[in-house]
N, CA, C and O atoms as a MOPAC input file, in Angstrom:
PM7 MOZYME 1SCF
protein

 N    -85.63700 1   -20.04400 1   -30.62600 1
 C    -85.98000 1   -20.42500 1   -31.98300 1
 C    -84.74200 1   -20.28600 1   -32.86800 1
 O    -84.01400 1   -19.30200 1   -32.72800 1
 N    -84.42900 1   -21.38600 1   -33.92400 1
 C    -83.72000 1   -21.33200 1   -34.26900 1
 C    -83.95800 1   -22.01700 1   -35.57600 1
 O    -84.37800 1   -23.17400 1   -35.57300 1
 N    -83.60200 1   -21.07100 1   -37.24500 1
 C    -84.10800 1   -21.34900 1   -38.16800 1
 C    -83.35500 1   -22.32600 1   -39.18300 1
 O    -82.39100 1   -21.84600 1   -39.77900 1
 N    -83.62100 1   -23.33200 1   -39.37300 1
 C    -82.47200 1   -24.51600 1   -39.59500 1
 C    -81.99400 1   -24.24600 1   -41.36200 1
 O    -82.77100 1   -23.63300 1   -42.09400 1
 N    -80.81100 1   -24.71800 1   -41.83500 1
 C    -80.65800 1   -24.82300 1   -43.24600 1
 C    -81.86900 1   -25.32100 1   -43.79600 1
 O    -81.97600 1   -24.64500 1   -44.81900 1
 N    -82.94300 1   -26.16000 1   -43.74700 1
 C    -83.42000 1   -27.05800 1   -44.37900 1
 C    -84.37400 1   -26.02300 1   -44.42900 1
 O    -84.85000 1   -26.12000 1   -45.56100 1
 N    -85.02000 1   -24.92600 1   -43.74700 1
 C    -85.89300 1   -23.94600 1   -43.58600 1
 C    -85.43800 1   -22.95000 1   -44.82400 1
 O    -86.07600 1   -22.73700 1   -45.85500 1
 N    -84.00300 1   -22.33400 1   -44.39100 1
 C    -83.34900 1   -21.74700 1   -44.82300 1
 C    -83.53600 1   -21.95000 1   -46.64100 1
 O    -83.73800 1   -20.95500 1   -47.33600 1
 N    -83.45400 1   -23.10100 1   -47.14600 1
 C    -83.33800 1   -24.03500 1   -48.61500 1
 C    -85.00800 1   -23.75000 1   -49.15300 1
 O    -85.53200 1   -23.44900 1   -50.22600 1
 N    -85.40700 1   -23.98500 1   -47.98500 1
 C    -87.22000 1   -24.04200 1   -48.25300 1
 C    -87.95900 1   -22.59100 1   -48.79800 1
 O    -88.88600 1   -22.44300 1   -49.59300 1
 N    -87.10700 1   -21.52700 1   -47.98600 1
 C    -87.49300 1   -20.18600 1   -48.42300 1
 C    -86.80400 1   -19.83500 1   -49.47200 1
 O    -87.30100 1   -18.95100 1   -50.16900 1
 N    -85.57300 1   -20.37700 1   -49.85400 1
 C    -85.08600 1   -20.38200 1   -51.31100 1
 C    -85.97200 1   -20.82200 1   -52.28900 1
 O    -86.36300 1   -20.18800 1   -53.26900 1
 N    -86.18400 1   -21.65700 1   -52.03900 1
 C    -87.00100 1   -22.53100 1   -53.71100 1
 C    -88.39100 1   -21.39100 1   -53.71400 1
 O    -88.94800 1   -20.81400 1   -54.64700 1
 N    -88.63700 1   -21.38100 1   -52.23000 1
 C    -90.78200 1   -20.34800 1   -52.43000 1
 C    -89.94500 1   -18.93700 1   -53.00200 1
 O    -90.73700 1   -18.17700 1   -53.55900 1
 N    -88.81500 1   -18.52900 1   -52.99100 1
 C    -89.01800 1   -17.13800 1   -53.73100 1
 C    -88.11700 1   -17.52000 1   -55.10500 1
 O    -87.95200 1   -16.57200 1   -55.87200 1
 N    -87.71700 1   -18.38100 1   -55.36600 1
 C    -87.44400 1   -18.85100 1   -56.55400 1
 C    -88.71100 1   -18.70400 1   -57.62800 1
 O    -88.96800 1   -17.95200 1   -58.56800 1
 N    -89.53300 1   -20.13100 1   -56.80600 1
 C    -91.03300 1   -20.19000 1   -57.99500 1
 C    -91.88300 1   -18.88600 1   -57.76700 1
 O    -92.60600 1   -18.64500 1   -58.73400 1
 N    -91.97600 1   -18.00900 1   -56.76400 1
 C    -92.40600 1   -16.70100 1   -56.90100 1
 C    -92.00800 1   -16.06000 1   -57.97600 1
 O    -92.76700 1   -15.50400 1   -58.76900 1
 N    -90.68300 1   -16.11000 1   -58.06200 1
 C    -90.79100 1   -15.62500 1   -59.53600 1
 C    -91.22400 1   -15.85000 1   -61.02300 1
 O    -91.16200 1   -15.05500 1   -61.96100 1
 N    -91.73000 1   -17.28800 1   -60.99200 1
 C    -92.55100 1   -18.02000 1   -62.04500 1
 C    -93.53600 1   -18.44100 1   -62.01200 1
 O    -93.87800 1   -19.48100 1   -62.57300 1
 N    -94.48200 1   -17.45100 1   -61.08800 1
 C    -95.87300 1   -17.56100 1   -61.13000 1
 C    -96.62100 1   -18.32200 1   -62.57400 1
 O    -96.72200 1   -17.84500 1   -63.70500 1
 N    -97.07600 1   -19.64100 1   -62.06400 1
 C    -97.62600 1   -20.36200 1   -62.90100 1
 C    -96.95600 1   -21.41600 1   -64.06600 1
 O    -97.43100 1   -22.20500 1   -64.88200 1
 N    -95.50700 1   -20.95600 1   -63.66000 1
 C    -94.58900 1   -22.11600 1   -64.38700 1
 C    -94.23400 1   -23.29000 1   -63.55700 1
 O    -94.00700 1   -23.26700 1   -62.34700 1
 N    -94.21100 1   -24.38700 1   -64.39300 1
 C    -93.65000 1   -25.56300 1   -63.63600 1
 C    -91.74300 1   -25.39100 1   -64.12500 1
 O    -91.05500 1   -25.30500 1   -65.14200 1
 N    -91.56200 1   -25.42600 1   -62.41900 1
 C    -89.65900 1   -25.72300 1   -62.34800 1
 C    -89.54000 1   -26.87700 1   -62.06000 1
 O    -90.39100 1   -27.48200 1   -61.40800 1
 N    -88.34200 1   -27.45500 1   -62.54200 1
 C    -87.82800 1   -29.02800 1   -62.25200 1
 C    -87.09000 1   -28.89800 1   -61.20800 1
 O    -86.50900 1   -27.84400 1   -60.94900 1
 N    -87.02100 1   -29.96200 1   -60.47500 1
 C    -85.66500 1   -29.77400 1   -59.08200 1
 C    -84.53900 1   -29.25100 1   -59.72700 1
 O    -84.16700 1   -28.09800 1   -59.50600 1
 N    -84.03000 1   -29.91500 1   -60.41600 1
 C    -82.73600 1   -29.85300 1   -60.97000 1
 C    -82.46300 1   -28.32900 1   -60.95400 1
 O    -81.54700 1   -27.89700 1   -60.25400 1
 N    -83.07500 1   -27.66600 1   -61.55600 1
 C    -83.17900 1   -26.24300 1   -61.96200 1
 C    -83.01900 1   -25.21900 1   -60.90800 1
 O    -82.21500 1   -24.28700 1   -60.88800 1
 N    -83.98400 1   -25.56800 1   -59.97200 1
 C    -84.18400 1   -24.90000 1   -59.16200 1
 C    -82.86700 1   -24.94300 1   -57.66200 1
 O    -82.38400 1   -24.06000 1   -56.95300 1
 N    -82.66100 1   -26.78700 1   -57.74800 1
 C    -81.58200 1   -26.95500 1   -56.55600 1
 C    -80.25300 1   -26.19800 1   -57.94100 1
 O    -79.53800 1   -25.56100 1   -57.16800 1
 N    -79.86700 1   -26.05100 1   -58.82500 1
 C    -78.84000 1   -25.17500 1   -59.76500 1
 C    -79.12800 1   -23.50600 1   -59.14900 1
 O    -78.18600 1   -22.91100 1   -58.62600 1
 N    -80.42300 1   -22.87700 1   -59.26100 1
 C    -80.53300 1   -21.74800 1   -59.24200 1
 C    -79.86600 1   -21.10700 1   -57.77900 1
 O    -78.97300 1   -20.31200 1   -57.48500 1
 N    -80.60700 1   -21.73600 1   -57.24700 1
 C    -80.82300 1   -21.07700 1   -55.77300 1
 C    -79.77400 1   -22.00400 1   -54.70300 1
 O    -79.83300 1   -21.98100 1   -53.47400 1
 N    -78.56000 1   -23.02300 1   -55.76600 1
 C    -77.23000 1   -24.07700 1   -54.47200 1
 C    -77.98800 1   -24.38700 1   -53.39100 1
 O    -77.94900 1   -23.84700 1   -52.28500 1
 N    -78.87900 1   -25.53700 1   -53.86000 1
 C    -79.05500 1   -26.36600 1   -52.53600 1
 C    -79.14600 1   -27.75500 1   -53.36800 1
 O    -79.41700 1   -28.16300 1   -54.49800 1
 N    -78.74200 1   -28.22400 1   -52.08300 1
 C    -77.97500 1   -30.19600 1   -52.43600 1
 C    -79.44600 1   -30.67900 1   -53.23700 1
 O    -80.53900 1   -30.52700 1   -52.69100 1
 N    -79.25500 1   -31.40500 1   -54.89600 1
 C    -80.54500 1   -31.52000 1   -55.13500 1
 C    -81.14900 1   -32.43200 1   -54.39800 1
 O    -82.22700 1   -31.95300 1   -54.04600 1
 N    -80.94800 1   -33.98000 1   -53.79600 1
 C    -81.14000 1   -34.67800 1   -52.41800 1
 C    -81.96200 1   -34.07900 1   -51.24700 1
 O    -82.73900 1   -34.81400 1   -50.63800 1
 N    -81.80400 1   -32.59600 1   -50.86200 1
 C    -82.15300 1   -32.05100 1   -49.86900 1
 C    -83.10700 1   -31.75700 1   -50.13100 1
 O    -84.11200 1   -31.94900 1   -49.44600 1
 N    -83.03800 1   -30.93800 1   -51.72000 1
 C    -84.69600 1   -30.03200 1   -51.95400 1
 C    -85.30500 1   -31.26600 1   -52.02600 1
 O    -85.82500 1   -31.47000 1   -50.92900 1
 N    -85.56700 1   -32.50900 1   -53.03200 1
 C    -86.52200 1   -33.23600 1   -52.52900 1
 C    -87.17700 1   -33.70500 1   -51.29000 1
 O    -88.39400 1   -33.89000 1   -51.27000 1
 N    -86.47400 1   -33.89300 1   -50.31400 1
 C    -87.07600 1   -33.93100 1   -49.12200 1
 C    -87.94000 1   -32.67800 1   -48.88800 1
 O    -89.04500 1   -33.01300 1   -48.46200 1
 N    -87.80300 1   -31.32100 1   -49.02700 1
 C    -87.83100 1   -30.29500 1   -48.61700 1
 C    -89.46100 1   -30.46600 1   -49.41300 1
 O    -90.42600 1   -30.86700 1   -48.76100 1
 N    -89.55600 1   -30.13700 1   -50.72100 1
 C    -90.28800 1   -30.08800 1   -51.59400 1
 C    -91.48200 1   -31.26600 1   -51.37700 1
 O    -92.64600 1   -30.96900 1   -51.64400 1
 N    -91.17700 1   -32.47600 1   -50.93300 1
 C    -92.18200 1   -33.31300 1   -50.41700 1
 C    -92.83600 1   -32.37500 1   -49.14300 1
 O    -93.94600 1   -31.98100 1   -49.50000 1
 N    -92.57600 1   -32.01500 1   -48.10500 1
 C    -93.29300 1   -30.90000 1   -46.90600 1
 C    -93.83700 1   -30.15700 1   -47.76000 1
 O    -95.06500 1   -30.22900 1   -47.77100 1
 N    -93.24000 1   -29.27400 1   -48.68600 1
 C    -94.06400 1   -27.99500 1   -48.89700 1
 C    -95.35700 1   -29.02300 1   -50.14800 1
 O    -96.43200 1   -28.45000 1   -50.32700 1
 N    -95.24000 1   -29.82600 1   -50.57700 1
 C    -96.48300 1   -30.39300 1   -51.54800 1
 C    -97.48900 1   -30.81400 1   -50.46800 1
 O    -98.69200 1   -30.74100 1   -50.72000 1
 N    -96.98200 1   -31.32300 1   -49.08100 1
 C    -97.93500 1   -32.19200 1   -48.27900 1
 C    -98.55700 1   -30.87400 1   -47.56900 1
 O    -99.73900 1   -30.83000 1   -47.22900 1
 N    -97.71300 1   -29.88200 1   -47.39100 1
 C    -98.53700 1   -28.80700 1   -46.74800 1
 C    -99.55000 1   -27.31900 1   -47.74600 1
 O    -99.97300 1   -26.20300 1   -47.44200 1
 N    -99.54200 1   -28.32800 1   -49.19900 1
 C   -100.17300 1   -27.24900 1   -49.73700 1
 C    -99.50200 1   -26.04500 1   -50.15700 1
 O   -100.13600 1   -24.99000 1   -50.14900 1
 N    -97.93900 1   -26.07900 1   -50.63300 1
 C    -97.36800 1   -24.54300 1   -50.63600 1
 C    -97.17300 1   -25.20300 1   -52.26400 1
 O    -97.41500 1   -24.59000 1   -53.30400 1
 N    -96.84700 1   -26.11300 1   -52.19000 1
 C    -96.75100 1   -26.13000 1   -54.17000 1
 C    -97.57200 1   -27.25600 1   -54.30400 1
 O    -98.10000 1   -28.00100 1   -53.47800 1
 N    -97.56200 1   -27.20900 1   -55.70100 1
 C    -98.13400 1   -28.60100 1   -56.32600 1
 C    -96.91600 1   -29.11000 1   -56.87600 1
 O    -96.09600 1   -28.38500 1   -57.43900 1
 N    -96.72100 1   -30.90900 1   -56.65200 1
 C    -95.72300 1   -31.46800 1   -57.29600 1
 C    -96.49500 1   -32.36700 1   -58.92400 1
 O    -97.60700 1   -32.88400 1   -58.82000 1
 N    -95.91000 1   -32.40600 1   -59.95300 1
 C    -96.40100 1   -32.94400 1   -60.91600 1
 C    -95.00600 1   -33.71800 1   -61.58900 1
 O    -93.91700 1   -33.20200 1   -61.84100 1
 N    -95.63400 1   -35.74400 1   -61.86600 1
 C    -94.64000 1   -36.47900 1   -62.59500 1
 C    -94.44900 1   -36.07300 1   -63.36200 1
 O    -94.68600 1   -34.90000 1   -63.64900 1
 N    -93.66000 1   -37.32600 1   -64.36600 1
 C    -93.79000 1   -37.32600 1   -65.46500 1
 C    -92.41000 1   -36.65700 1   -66.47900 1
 O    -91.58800 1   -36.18800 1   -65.69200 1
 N    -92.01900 1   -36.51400 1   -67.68700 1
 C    -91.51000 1   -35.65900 1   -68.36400 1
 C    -91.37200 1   -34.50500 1   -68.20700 1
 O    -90.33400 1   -33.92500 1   -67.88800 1
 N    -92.35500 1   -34.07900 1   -68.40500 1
 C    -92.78900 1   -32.48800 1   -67.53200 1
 C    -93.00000 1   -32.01100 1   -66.69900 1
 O    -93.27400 1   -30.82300 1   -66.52600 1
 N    -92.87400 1   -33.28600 1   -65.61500 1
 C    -92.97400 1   -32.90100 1   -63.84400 1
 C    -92.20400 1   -31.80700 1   -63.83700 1
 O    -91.62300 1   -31.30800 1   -64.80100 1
 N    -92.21400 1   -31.43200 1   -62.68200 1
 C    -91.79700 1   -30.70700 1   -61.42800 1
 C    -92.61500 1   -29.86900 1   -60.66300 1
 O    -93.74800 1   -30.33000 1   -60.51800 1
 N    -92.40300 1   -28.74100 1   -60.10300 1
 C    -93.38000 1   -28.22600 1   -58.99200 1
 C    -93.23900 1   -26.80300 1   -59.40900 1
 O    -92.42200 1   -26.25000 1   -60.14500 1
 N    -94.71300 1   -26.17000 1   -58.43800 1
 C    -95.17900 1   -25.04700 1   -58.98300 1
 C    -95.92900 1   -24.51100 1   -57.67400 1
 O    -96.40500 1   -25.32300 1   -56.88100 1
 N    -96.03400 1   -23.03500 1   -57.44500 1
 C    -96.71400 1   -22.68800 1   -55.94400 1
 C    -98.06400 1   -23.25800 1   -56.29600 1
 O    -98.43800 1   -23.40900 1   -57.45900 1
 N    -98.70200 1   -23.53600 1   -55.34200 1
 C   -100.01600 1   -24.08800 1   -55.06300 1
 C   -100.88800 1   -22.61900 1   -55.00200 1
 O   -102.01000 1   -22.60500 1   -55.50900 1
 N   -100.40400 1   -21.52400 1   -54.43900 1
 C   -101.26100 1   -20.42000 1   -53.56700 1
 C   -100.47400 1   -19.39400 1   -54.64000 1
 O    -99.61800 1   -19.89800 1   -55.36700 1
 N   -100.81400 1   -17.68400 1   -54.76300 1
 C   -100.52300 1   -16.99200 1   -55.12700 1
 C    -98.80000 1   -16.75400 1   -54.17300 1
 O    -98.76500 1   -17.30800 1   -53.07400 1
 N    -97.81300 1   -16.16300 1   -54.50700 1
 C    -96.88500 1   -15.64500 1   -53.37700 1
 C    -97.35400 1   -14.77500 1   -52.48900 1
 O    -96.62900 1   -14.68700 1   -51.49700 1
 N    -98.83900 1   -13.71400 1   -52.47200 1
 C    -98.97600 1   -12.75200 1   -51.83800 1
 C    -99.57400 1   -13.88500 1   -50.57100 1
 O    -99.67700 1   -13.32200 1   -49.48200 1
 N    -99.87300 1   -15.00000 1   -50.56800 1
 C   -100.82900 1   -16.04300 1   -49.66200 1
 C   -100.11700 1   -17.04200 1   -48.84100 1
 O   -100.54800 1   -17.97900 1   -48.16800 1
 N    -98.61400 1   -16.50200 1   -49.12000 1
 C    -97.27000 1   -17.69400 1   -48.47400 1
 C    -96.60500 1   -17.01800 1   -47.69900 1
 O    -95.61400 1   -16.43700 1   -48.14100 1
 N    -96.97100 1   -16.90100 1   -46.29100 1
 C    -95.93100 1   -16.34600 1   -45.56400 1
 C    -94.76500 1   -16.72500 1   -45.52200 1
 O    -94.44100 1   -17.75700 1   -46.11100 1
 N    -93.88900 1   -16.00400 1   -44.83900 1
 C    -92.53800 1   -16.82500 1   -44.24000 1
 C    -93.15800 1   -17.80100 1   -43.32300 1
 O    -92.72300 1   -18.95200 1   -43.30100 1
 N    -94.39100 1   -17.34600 1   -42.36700 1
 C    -94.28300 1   -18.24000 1   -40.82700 1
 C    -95.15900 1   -19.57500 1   -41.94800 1
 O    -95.44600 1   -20.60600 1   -41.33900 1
 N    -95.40700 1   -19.54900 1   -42.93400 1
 C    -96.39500 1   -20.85800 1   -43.63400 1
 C    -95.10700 1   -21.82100 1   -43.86900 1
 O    -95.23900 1   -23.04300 1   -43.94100 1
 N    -93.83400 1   -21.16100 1   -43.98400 1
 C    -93.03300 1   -22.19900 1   -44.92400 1
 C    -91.81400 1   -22.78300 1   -43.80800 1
 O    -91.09100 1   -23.76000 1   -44.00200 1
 N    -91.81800 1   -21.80800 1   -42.49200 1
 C    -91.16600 1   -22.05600 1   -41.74600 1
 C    -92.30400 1   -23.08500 1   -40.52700 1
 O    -91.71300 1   -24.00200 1   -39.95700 1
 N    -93.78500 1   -22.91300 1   -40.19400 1
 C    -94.19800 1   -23.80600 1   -39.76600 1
 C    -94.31500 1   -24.93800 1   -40.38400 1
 O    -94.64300 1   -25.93200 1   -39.73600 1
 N    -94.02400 1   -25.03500 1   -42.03100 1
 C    -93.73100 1   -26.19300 1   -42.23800 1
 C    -92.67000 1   -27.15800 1   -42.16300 1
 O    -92.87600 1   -28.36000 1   -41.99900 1
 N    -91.67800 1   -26.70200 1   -42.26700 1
 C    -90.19100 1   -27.24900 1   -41.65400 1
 C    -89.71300 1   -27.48300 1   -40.47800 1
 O    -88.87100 1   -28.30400 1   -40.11400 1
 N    -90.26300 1   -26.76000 1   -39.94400 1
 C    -90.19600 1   -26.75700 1   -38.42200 1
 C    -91.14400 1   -26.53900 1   -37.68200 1
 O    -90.79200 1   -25.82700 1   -36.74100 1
 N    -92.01200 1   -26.76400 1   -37.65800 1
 C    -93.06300 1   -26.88100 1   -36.53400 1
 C    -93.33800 1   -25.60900 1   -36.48400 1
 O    -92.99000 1   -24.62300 1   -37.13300 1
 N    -94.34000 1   -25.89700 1   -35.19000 1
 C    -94.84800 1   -24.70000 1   -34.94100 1
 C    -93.29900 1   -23.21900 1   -34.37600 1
 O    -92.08000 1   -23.30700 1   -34.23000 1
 N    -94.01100 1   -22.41000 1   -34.28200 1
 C    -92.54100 1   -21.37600 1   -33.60300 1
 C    -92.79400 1   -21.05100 1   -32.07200 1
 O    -93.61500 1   -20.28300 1   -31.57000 1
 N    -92.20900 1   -21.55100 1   -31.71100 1
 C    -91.92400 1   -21.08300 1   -30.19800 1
 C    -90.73900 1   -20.67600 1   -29.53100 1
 O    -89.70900 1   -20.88100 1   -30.17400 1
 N    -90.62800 1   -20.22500 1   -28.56600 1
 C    -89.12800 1   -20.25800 1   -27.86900 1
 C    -89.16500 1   -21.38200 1   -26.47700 1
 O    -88.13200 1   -21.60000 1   -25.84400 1
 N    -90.51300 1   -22.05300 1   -26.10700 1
 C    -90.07500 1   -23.02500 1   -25.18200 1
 C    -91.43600 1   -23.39600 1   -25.44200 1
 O    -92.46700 1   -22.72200 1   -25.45500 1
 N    -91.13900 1   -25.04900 1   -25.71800 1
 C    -92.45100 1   -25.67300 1   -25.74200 1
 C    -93.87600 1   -25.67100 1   -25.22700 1
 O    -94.88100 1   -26.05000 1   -25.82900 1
 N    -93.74800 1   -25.00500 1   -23.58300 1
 C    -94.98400 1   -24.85000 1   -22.72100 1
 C    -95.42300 1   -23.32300 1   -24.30700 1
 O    -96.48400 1   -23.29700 1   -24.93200 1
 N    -94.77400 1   -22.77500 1   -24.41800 1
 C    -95.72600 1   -21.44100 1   -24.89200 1
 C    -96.16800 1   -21.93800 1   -26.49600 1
 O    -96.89700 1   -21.22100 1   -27.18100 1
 N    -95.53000 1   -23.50800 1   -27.09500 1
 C    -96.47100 1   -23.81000 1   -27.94900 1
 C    -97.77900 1   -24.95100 1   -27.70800 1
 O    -98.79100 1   -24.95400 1   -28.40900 1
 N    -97.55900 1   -25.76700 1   -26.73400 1
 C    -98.49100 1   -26.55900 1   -26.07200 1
 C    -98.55700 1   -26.46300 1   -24.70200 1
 O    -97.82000 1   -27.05500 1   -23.91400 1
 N    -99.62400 1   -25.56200 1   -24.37700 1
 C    -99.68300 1   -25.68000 1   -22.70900 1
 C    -99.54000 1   -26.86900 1   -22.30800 1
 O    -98.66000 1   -27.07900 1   -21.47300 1
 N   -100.46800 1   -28.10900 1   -22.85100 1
 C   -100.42800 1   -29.47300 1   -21.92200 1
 C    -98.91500 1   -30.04100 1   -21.76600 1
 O    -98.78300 1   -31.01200 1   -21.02100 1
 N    -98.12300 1   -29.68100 1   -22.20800 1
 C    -97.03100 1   -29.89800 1   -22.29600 1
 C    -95.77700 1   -29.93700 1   -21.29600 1
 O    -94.75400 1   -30.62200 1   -21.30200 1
 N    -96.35800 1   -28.71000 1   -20.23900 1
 C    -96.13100 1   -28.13400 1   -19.49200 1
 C    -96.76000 1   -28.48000 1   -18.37700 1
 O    -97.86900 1   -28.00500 1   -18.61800 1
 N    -96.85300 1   -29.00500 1   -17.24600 1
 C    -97.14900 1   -28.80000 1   -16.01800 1
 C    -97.66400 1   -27.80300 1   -15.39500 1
 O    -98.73400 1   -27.67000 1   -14.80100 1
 N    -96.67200 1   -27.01200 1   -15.61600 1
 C    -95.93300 1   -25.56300 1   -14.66300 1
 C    -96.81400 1   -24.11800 1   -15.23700 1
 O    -96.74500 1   -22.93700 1   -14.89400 1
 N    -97.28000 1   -24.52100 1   -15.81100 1
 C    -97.59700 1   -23.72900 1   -16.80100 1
 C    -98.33000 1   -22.28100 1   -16.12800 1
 O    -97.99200 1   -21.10200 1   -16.22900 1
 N    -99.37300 1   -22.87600 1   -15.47200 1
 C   -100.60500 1   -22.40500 1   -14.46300 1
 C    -99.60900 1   -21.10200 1   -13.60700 1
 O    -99.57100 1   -19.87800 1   -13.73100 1
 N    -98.74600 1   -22.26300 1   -12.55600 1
 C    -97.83500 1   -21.35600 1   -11.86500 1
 C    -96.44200 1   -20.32400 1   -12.10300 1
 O    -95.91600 1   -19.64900 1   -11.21800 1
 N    -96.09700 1   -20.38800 1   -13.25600 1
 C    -95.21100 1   -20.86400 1   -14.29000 1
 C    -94.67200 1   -18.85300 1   -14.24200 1
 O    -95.08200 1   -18.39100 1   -15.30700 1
 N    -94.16200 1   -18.03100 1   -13.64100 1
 C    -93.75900 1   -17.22000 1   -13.54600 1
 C    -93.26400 1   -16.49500 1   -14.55500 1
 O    -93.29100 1   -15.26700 1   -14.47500 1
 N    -92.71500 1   -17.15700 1   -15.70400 1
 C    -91.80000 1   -16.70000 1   -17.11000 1
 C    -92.89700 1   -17.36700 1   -18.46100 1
 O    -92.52300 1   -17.31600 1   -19.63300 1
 N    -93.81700 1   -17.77400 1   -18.19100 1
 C    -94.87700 1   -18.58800 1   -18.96400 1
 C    -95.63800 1   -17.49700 1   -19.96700 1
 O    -95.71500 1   -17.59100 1   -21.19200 1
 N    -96.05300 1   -16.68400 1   -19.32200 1
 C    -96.57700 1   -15.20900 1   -20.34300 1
 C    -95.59600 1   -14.70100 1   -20.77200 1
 O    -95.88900 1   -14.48000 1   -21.94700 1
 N    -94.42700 1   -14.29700 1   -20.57700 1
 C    -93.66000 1   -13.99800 1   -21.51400 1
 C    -93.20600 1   -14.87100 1   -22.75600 1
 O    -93.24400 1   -14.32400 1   -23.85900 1
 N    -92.83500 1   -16.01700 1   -22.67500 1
 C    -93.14100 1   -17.29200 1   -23.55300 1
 C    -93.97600 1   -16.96800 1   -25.07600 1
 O    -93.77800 1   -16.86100 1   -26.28600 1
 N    -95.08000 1   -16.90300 1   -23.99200 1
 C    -96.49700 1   -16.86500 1   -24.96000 1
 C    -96.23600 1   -15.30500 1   -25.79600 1
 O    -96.41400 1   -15.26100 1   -27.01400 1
 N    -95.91000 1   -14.36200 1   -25.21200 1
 C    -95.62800 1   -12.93500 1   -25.50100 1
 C    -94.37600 1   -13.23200 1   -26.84600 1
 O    -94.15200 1   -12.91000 1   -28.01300 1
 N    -94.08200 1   -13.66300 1   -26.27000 1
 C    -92.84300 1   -13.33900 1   -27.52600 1
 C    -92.95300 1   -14.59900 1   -28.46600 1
 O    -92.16200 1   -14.36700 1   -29.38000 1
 N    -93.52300 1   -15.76300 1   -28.67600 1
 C    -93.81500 1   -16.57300 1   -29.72500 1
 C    -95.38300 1   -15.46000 1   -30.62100 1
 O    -95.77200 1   -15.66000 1   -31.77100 1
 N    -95.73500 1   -14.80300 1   -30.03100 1
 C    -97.30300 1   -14.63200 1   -30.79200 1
 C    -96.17400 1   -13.04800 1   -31.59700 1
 O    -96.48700 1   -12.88200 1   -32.77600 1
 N    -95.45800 1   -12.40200 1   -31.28000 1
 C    -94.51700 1   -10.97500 1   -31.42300 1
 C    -94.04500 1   -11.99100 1   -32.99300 1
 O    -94.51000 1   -11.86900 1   -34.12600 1
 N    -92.99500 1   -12.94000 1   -32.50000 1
 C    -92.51900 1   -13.47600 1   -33.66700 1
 C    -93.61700 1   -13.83500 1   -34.90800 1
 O    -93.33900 1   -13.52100 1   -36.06500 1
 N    -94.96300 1   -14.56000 1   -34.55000 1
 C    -95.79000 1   -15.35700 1   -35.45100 1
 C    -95.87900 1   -14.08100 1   -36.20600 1
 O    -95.70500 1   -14.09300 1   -37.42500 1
 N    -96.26000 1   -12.46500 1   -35.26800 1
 C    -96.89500 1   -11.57500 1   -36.39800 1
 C    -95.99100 1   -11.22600 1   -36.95200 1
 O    -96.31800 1   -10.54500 1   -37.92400 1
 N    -94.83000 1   -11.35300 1   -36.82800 1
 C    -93.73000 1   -10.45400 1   -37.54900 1
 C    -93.50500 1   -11.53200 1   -38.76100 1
 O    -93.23000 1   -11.11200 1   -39.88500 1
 N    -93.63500 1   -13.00200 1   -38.48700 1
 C    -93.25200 1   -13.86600 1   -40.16400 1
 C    -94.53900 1   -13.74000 1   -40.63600 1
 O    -94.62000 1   -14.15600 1   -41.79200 1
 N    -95.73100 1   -13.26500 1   -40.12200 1
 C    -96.93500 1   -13.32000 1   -40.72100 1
 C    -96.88400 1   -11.73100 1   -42.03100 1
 O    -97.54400 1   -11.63300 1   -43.06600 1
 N    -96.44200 1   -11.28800 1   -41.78200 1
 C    -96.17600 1    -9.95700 1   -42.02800 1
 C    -95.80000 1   -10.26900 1   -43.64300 1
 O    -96.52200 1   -10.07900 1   -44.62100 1
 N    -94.42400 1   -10.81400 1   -43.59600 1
 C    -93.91300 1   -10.79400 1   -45.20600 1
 C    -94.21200 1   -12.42300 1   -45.60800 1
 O    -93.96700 1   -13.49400 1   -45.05200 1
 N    -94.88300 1   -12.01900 1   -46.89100 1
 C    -95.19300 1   -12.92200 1   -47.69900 1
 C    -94.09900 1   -12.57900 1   -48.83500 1
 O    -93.18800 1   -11.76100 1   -48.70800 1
 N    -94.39800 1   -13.44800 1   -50.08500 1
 C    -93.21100 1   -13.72400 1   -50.92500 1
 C    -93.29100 1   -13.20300 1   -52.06300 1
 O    -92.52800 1   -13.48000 1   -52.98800 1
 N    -94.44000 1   -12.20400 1   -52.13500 1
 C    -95.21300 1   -11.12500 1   -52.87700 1
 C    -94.03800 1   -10.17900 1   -52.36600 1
 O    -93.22700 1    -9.83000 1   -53.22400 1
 N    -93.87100 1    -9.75900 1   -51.15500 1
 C    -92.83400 1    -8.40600 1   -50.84400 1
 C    -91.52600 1    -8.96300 1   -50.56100 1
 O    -90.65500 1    -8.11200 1   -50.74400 1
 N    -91.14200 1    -9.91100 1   -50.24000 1
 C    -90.21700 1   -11.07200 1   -51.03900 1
 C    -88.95600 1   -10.42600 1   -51.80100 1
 O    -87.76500 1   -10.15700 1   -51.64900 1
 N    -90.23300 1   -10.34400 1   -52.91400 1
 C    -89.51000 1   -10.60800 1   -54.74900 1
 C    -89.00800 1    -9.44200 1   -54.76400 1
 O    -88.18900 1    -9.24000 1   -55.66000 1
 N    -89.33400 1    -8.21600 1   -53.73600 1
 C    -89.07900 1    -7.00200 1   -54.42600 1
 C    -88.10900 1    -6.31600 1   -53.51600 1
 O    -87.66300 1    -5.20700 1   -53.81200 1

């Protein structure tokens, strides 16, 4: 597993607007605050609106705002959104995926250490984050 810039940018902006619980930020502002290419956060910011982590709003007064409290946004919510699910080898995120799986000698460990990781980003939300 390997956690990409674009992930990296994504957990910038969620503890950014964590800190403005209930304010709307503009890109601009936010790709200024937290140096990321403003180009990028839009892409970025379209995932987290389609997956429910903010709300995006047009207009004059557009911009975006968390959807959920920060205590309700994991890391693994903002990183399965950027990147998929978390695994370290595909059979241990889709068995069918895998063949081998059944006979598959190193296959429970797989599974062992993707479910180790899920609880450990499940763990910090952006509530313990901020502080």
């Amino acid at each position: 597993m390997r956690i990409t810039r674009e992930t990296d940018y994504a957990i910038r902006c969620i503890l950014y607007l964590s800190e403005l619980p209930d304010k709307v930020a503009m890109a601009g502002e936010i790709a200024e605050a937290m140096k990321i290419p403003k180009s990028f956060l839009a892409k970025i910011l379209q995932k987290l609106t389609r997956a429910k982590i903010v709300h995006s709003f047009r207009g004059v007064k557009g911009g975006v705002r968390l959807a959920k409290k920060p205590e309700d946004i994991s890391l693994l919510d903002v990183i399965n959104t950027i990147e998929g699910d978390v695994g370290m080898n595909i059979c241990a995120v889709n068995e069918k995926a895998c063949d081998q799986s059944k006979e598959c000698s190193v296959h429970h460990i797989w599974i062992e250490i993707r479910e180790a990781v899920e609880n450990i980003l499940k763990r910090y939300n952006f509530e313990n984050l901020r502080k």
